[in-house]
Backbone bond lengths (Angstrom), bond angles and torsions (degrees), N, CA, C in turn:
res aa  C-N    CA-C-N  psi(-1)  N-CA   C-N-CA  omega(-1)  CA-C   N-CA-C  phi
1 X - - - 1.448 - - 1.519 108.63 -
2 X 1.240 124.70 129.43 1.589 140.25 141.53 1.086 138.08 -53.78
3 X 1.410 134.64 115.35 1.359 124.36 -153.80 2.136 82.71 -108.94
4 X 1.448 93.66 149.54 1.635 88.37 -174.66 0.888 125.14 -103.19
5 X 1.799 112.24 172.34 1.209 119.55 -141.57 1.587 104.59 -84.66
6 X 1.156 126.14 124.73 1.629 115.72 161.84 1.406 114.03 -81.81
7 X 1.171 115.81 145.44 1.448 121.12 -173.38 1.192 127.26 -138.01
8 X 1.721 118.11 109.85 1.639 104.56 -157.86 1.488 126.30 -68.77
9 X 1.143 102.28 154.21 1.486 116.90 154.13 1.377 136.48 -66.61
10 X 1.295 129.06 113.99 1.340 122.12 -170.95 1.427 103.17 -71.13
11 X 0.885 135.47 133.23 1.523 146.41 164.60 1.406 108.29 -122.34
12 X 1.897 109.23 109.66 1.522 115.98 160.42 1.315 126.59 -78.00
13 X 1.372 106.48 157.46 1.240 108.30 168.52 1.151 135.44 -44.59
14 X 1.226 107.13 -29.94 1.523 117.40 -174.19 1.448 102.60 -79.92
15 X 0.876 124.22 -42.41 1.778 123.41 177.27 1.413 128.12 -62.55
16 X 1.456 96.56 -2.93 1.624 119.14 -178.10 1.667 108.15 -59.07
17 X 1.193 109.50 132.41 1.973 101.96 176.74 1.539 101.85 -133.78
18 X 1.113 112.40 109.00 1.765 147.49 -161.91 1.342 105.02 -118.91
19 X 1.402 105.85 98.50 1.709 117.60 148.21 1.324 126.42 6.14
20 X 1.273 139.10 119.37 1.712 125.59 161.23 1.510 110.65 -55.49
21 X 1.603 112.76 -20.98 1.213 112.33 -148.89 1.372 87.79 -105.91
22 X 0.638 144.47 -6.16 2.275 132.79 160.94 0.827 105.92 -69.31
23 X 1.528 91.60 134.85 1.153 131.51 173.22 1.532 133.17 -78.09
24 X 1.176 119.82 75.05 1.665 126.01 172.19 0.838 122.99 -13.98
25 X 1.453 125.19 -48.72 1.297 136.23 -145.75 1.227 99.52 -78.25
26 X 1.481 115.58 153.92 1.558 122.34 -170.67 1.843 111.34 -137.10
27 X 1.571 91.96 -6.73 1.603 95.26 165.12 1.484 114.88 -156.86
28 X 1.037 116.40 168.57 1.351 111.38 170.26 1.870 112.73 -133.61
29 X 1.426 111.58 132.40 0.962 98.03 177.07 1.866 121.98 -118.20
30 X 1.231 123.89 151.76 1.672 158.34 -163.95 1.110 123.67 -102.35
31 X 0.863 143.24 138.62 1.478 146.57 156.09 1.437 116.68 -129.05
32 X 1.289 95.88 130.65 1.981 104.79 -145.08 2.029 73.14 -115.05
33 X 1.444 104.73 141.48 1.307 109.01 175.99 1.863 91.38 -142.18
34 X 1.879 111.19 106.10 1.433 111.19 170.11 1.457 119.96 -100.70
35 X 1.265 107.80 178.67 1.562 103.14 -171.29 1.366 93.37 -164.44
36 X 1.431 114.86 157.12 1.526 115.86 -165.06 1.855 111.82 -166.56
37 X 0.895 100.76 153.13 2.023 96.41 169.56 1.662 113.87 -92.23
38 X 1.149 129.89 10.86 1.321 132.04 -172.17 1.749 99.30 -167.57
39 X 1.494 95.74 143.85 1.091 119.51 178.91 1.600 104.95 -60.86
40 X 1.337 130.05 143.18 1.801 142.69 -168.83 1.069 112.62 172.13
41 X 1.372 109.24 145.02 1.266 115.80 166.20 1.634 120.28 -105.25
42 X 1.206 114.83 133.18 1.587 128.44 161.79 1.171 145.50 -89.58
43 X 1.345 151.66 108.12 1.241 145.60 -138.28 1.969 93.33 -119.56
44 X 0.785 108.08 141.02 1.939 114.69 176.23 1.529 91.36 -126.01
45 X 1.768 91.14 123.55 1.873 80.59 168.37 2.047 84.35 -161.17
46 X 1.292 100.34 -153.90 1.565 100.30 -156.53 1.151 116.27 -110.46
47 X 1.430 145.75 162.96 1.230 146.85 -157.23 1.838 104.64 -66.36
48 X 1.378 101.78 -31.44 1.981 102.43 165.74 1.438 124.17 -70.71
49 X 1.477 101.75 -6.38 2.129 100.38 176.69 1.575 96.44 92.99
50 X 1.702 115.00 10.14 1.433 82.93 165.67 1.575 111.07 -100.60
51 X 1.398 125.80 175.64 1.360 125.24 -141.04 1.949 75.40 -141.88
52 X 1.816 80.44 122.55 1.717 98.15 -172.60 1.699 95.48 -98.30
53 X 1.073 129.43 -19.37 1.551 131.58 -164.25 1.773 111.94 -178.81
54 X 0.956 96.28 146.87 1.865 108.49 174.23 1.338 103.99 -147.58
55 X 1.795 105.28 140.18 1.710 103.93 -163.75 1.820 99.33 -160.11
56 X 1.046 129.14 114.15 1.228 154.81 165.29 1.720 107.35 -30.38
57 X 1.410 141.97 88.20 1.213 141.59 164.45 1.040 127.83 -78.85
58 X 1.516 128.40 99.42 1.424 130.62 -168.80 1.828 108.45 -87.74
59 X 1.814 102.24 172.75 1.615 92.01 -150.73 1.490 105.47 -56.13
60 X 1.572 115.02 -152.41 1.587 110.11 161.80 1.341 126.74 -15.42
61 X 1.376 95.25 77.75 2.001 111.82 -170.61 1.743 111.16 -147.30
62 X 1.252 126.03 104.80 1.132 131.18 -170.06 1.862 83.44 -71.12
63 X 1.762 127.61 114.11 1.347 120.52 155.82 1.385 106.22 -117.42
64 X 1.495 93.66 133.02 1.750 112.53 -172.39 1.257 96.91 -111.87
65 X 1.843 105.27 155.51 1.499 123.75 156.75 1.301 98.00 -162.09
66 X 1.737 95.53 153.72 1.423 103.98 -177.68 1.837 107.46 -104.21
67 X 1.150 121.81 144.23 1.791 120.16 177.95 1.244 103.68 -145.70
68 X 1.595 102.17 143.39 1.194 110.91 168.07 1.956 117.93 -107.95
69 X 0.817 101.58 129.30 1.329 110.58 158.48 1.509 131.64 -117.65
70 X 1.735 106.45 174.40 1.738 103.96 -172.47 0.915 106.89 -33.43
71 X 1.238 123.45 -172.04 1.143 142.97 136.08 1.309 145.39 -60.04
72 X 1.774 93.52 -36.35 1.616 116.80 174.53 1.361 119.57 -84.17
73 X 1.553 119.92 -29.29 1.437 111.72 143.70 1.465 139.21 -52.82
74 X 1.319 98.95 116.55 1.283 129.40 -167.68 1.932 125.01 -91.45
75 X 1.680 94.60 -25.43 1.511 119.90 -166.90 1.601 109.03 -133.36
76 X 0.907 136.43 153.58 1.316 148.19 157.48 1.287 107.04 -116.92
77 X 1.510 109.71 164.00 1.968 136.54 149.16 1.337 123.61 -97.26
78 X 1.145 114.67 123.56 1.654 104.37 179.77 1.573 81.77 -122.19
79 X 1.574 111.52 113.95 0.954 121.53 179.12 2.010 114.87 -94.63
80 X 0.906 138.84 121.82 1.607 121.10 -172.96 2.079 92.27 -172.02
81 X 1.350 97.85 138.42 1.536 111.59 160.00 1.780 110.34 73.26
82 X 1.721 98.01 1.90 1.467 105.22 162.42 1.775 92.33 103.25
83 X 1.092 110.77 5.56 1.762 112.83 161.04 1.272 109.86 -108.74
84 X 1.717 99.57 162.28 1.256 130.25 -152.79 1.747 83.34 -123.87
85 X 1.433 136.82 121.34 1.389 125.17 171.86 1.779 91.55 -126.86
86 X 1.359 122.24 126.70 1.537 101.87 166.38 1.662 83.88 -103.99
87 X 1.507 89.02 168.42 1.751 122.10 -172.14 1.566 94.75 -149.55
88 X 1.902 89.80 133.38 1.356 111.52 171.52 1.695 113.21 -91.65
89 X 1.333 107.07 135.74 1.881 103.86 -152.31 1.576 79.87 -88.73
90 X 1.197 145.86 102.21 1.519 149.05 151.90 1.587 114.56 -104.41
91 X 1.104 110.64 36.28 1.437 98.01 -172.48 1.634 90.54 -158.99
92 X 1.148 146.56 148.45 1.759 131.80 123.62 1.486 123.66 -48.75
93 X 1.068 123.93 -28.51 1.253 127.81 173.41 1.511 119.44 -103.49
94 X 1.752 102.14 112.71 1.566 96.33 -172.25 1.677 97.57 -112.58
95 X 1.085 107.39 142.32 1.860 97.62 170.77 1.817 80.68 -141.31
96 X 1.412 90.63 131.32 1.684 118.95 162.97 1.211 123.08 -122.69
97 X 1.705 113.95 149.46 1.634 96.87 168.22 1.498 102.50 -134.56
98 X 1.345 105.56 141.80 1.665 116.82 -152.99 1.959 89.71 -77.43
99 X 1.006 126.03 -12.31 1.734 119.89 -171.72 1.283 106.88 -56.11
């Protein structure tokens, strides 16, 4: 016995029917501004341990950078001084202070 054949359907693009409400967007980007009483370094990376950036914070020093990530990230790690802090990204503008 033969089990049968399925056989695709071409489906064009044009026949495509897409939500008003999707979302395009494929990243979003932040600007994390830290500040600290002692010189450290901080690493920001993702709830899997991968590490999106690492950046040197000098003393009473506002140090900024801007990053983009997915879209589907929702949380970061700001890893520094042997802590683990996650942060919910709700804002474009993040200012932290590692003290």
């Amino acid at each position: 016995s033969t089990s049968p054949t399925v056989k695709p359907v071409a489906i064009k693009m044009t026949d495509m029917v897409i939500q008003p409400s999707f979302d395009w967007q494929t990243t979003n980007t932040y600007q994390f501004t830290f500040t600290g009483s002692q010189p450290q370094m901080i690493s920001i990376g993702s709830s899997t341990g991968l590490i999106y950036y690492q950046m040197y914070v000098k003393p009473q020093t506002a140090s900024k950078i801007t990053l983009s990530f997915p879209s589907y990230e929702k949380k970061v790690h700001f890893l520094y001084n042997g802590k683990d802090v996650e942060y919910t990204l709700n804002t474009p503008l993040i200012s932290y202070n590692l003290n």
